[in-house]
BALUM-826205 format. One line per 2 residues: number of its first residue (from 1); for each residue x, y, z of N, C-alpha, C, O. Coordinates in steps of 0.2 Angstrom, whole numbers, plus 5000, padded with zeros to 4 digits. Atoms other than C-alpha are relative to their C-alpha. Layout:
BEGIN
NUM> X Y Z X Y Z X Y Z X Y Z ~ ...
This chain:
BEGIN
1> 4998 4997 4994 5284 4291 4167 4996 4998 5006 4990 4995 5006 ~ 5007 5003 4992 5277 4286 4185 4998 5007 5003 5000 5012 5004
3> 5006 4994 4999 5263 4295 4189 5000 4999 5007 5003 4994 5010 ~ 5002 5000 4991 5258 4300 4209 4998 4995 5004 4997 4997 5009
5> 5003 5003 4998 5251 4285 4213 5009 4996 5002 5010 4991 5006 ~ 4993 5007 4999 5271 4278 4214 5004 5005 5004 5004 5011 5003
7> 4997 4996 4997 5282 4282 4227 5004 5004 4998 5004 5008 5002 ~ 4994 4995 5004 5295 4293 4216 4995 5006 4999 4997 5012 5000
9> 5004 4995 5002 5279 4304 4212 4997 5004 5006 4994 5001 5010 ~ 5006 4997 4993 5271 4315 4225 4993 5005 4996 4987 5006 4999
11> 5006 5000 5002 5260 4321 4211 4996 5008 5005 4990 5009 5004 ~ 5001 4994 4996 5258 4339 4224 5002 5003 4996 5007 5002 4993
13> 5000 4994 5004 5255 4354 4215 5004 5004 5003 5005 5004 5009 ~ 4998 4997 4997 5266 4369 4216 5000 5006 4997 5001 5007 4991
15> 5004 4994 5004 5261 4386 4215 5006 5004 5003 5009 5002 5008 ~ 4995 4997 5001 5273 4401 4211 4999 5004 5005 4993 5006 5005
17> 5003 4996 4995 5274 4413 4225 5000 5008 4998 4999 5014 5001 ~ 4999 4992 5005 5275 4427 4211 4991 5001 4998 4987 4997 5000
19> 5007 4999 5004 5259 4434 4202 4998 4994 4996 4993 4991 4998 ~ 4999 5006 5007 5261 4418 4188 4998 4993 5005 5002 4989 5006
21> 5000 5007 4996 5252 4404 4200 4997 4995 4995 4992 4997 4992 ~ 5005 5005 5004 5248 4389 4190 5004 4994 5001 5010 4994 5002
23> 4997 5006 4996 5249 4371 4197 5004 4996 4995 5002 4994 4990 ~ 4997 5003 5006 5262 4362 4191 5003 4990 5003 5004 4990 5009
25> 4999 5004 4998 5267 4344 4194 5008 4996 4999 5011 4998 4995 ~ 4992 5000 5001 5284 4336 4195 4999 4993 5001 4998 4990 5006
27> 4999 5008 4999 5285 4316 4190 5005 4998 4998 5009 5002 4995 ~ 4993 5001 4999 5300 4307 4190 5000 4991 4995 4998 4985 4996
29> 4996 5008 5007 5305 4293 4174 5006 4996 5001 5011 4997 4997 ~ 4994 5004 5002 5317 4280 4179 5004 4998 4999 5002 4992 4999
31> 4995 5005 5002 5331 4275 4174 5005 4995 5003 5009 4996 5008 ~ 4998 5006 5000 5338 4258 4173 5005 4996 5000 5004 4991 4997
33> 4997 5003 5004 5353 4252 4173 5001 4994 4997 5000 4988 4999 ~ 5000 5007 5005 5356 4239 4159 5000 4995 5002 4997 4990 5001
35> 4997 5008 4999 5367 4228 4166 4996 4995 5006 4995 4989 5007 ~ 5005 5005 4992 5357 4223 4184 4993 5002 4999 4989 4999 5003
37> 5007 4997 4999 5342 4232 4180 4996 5003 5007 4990 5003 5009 ~ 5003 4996 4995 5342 4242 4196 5000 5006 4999 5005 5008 4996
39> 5002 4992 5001 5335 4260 4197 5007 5003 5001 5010 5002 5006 ~ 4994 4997 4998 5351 4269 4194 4998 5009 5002 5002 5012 5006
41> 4999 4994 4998 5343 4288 4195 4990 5002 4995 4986 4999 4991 ~ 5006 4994 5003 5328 4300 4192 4997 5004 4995 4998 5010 4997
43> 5001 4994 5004 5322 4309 4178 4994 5004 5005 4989 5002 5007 ~ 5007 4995 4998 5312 4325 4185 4997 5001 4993 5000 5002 4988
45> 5005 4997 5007 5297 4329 4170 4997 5004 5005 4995 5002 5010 ~ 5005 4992 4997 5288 4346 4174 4994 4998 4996 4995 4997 4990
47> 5007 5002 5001 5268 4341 4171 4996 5007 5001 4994 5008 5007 ~ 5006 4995 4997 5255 4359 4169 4994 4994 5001 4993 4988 4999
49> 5006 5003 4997 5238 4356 4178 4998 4994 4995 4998 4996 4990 ~ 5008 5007 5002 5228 4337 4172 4994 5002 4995 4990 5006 4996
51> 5006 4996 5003 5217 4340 4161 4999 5006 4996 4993 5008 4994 ~ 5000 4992 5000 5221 4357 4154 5005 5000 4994 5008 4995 4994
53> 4997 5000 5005 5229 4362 4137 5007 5002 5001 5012 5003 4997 ~ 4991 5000 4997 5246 4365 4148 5000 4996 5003 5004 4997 5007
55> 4999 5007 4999 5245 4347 4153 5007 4998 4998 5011 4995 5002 ~ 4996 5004 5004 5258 4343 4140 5007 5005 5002 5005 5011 5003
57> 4992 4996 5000 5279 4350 4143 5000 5005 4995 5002 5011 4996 ~ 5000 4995 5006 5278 4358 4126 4997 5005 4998 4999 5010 4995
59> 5004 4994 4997 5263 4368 4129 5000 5004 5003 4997 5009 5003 ~ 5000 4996 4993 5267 4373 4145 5008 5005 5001 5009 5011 5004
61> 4995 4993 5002 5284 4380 4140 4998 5005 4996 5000 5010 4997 ~ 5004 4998 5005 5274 4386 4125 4998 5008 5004 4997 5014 5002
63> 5004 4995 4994 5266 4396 4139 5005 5007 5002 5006 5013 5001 ~ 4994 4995 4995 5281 4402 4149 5004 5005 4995 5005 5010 4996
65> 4998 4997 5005 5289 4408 4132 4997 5006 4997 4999 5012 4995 ~ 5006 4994 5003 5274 4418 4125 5001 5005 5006 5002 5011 5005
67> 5002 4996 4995 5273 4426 4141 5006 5004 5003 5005 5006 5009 ~ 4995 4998 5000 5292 4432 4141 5003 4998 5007 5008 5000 5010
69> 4996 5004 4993 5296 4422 4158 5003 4994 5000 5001 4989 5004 ~ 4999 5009 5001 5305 4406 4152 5006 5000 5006 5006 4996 5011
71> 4994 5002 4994 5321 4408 4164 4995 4999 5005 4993 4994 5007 ~ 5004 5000 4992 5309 4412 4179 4996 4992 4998 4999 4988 5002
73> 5004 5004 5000 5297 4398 4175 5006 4993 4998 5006 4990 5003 ~ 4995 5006 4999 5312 4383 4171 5004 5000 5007 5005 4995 5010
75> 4997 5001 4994 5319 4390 4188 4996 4998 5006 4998 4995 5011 ~ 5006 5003 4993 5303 4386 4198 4999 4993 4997 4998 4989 5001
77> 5002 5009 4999 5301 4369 4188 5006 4998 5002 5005 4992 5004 ~ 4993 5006 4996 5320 4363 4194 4997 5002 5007 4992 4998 5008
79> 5002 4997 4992 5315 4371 4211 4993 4993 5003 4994 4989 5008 ~ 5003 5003 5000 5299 4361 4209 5000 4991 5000 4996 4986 5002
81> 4998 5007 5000 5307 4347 4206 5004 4996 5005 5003 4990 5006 ~ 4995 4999 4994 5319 4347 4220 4997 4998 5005 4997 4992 5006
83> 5006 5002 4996 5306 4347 4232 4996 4995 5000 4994 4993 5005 ~ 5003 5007 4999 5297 4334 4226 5004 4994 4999 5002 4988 5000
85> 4995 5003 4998 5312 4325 4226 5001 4997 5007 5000 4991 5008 ~ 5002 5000 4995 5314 4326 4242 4995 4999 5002 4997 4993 5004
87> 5006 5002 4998 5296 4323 4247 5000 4992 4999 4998 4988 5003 ~ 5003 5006 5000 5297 4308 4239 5006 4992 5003 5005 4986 5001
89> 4995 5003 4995 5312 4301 4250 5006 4994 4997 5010 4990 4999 ~ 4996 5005 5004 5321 4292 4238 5007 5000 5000 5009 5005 5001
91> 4992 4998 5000 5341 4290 4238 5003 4999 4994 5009 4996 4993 ~ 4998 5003 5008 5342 4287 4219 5004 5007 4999 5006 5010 5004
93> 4993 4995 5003 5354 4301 4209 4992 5003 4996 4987 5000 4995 ~ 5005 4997 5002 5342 4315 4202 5003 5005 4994 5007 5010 4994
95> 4997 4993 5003 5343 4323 4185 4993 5004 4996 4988 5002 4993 ~ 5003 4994 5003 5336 4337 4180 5000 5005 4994 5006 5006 4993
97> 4999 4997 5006 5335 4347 4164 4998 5006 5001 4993 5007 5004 ~ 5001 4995 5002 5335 4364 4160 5000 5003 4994 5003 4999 4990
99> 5001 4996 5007 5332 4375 4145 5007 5001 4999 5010 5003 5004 ~ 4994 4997 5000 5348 4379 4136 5000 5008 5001 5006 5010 5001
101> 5000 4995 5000 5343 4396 4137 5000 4999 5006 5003 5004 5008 ~ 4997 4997 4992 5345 4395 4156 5006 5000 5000 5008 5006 5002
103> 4992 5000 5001 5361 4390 4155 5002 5005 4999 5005 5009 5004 ~ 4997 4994 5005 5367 4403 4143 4997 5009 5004 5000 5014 5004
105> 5003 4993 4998 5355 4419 4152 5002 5000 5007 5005 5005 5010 ~ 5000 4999 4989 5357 4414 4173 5007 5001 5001 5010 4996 5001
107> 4992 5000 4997 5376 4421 4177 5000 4997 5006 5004 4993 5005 ~ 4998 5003 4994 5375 4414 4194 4995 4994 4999 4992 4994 5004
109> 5002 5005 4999 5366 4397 4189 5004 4994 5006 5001 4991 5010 ~ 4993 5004 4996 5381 4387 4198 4997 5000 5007 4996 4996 5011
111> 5001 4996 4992 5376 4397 4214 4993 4998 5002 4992 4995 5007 ~ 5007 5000 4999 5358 4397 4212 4999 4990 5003 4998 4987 5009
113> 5002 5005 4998 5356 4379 4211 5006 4994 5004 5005 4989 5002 ~ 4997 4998 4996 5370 4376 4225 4998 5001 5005 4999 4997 5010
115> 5005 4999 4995 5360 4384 4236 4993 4997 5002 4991 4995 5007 ~ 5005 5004 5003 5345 4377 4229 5000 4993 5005 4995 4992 5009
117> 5001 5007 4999 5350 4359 4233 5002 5001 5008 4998 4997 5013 ~ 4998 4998 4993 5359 4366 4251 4993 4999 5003 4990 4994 5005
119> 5007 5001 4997 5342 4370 4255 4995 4995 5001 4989 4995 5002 ~ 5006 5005 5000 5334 4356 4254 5003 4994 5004 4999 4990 5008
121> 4997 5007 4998 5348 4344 4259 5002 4996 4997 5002 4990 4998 ~ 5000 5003 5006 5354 4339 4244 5009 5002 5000 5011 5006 5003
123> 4994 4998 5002 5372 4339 4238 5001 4997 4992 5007 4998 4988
């Protein structure tokens, strides 16, 4: 994954504007296409705090899971993602991953991130 030091990363923490603040970091993996080898698009990857036993993706949902907020917490890391997206000024194609429990739980997913991307300037 490119870590903050590269331009796709902005490596900015992003705190939940809810009770549940914990910094989280949003790096972006990408991919290549085969045939010319230029950047065809972005993987967003959600990163808990450096250092910390939610460092790793699998702990840090581990986290959001035990503590009964996995939609909410998937919804701030696309969100998070988004934004650092943006920040980091790129015109690459951007994907994003969600839990298939989001999918399945959020009735207005479509809408939400829709708006989501509106607000940022995103289509």
């Amino acid at each position: 994954p490119v870590r903050s030091r590269s331009p796709y990363g902005s490596g900015m923490p992003t705190q939940d504007a809810g009770d549940d603040v914990l910094p989280l970091q949003t790096l972006f993996q990408p991919i290549v296409d085969g045939r010319g080898g230029t950047l065809f698009a972005l993987e967003a990857l959600t990163r808990g705090p450096t250092g910390t036993s939610l460092e790793s993706p699998v702990a840090l949902f581990e986290h959001a899971r035990g503590s009964g907020h996995t939609l909410r917490f998937d919804l701030r890391c696309a969100a998070a993602a988004l934004d650092a997206f943006v920040a980091a000024g790129t015109t690459a194609r951007l994907f994003l991953n969600l839990l298939p429990s989001t999918l399945i739980a959020h009735d207005a997913l479509h809408e939400w991130l829709l708006a989501e991307l509106s607000a940022r300037g995103l289509s």
